[in-house]
Every structure is written in C-alpha cells, then in structure tokens.
C-alpha positions as CSV (number, residue, x, y, z in Angstrom):
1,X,88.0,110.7,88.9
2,X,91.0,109.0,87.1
3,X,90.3,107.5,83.9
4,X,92.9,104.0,84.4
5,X,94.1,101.8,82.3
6,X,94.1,97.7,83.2
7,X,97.5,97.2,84.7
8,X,98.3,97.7,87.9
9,X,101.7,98.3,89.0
10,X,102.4,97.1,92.2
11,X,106.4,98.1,93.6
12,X,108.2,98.9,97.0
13,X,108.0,102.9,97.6
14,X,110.9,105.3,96.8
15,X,112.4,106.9,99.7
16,X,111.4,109.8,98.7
17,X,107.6,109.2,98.3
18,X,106.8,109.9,102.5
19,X,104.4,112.7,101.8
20,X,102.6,111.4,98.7
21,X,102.1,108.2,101.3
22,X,100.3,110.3,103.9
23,X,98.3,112.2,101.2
24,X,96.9,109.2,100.1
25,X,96.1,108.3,104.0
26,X,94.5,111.0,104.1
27,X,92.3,111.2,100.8
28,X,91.6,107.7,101.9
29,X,89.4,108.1,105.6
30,X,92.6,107.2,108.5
31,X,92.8,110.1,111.2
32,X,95.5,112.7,110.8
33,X,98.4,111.6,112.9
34,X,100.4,114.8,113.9
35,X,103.9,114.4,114.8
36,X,105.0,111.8,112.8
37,X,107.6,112.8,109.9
38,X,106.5,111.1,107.1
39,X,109.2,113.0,104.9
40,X,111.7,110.3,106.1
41,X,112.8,107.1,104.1
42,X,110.0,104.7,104.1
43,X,111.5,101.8,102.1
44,X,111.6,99.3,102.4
45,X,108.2,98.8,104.6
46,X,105.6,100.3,101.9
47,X,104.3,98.9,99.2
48,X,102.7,101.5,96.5
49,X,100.3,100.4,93.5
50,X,100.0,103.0,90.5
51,X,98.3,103.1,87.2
52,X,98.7,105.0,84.7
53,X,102.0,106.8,86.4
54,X,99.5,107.6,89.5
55,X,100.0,106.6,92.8
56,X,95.8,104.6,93.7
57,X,97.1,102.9,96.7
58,X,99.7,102.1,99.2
59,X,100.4,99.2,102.1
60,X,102.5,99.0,104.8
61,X,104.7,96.0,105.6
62,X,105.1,95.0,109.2
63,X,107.6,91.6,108.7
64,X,108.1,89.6,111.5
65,X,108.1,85.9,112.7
66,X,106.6,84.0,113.1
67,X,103.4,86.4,111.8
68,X,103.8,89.5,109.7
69,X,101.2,92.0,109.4
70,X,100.4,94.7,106.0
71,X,98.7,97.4,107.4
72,X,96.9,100.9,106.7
73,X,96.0,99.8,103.7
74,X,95.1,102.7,101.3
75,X,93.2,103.0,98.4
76,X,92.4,106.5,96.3
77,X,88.9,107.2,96.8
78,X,87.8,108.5,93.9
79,X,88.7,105.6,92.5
80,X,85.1,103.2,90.7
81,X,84.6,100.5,93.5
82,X,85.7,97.9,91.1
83,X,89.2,100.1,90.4
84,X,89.9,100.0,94.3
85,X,88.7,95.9,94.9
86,X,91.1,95.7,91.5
87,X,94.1,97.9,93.9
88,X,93.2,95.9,96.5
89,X,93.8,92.2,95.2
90,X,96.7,93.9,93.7
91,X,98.1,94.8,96.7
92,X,97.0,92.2,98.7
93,X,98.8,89.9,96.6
94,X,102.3,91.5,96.7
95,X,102.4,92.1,100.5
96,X,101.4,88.9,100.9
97,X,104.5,87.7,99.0
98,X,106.6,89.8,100.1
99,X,105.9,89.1,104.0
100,X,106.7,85.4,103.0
101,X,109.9,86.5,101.1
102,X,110.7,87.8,104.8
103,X,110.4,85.2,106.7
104,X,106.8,85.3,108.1
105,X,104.8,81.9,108.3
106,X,101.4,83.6,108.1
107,X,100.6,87.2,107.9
108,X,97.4,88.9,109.6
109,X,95.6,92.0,108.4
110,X,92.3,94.4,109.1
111,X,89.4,95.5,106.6
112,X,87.4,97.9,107.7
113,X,83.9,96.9,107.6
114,X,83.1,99.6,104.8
115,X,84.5,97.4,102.4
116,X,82.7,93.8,102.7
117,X,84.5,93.1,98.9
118,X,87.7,93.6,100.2
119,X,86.5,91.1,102.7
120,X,85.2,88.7,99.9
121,X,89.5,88.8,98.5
122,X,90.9,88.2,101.0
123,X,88.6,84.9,101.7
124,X,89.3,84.0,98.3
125,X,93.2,83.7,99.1
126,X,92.7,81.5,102.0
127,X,92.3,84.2,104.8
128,X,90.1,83.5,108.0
129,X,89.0,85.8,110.6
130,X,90.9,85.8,113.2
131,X,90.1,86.6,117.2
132,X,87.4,89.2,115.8
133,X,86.0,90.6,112.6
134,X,87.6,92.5,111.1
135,X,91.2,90.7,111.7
136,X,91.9,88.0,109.0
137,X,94.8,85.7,108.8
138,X,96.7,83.9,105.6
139,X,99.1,80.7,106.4
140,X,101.8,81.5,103.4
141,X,103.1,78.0,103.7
C-alpha cells in the first residue's frame, strides 16, 4: 500500500502514459480488452490524478454537446477507501470542469455499485440518477 501525502494532483495525461493507463484499468477490476493499442497518444481525452509522483487514478473524457460523458473511471486499489473517495472527488471535480470548458451542458457518468461513497460525491455536486442506477447526470450550467 502507498503511503500518500494530502494533495492530489489532478492533470491531462502525457501522450506517452497509454500503458500506465491500462495498468491502472487493470489493477482496478474492468475486463481486459485485447486489441486495443493503448500505446497510442491518449491526450487530450484522459485525465490522470497522482500523489506523491504516483499515478492513483485516471478518467476518461468523452466531450460532446449537448451531454459529455467521463468514463472508466479508475482508482488504484490498494489505495485506503478514504485515499480512493479522496481520488475520486478529485477527479470527479476536474472532468467535470473540463467537459464544461468543452462545450457540454451537462455531463453523465456510471459508478459501479461497489462504491455507494462514490455514489454519496457525486450527489453532493448536484448529480441525479439518470434512466437507471447506476447512471448519474450533473447540469454544469
């Protein structure tokens, strides 16, 4: 387990960083998905959050208008729960920012049931479940 400092570091991936992104993917539960290069340029559409010089968690960007989405959302596991709910508001907050910065009107996003704090955020910044659990969507206007 990573012994972490407060801050949290939230910034736009390196075009480089494709295979620490799908490492963390991995470590964090999603299904392998074979075929896809993930050596390629992923900026602009990732956001990564690192402490203490460590990448704990990563987000894609899907902009769009007039919704957006952030998706596979991924937090290191051996993270403390509070450490990942901490990389999750963290996150959360930047995609959500930066979808607006692009245009989108409101942005829509899953949590997986697993993680009923995440669940608890993302209620705290306005977010409402939308068609079915566990879809949420945030008006940024």
């Amino acid at each position: 387990m990573l012994t972490l400092t407060r801050s949290v570091l939230v910034r736009l991936a390196h075009p480089t960083e494709g295979l620490e992104l799908y490492r963390l993917y991995l470590a964090s539960g999603k299904l392998p998905l074979p075929g896809v290069d993930w050596s390629r340029d992923m900026s602009p559409y990732w956001l990564v959050a690192e402490q203490d010089g460590h990448m704990v968690g990563c987000v894609q960007l899907r902009p769009s208008k007039p919704i957006g989405m952030i998706e596979l959302l991924c937090i290191d596991p051996t993270l403390t729960a509070y450490q990942r709910a901490r990389v999750f508001k963290h996150l959360v907050e930047a995609a959500l920012v930066a979808i607006r910065h692009m245009g989108a009107q409101a942005v829509t996003f899953g949590i997986d049931q697993r993680y009923p704090t995440f669940a608890k955020i993302a209620l705290q910044y306005g977010a409402a479940q939308w068609y079915h659990e566990p879809t949420y969507l945030v008006r940024l206007y």
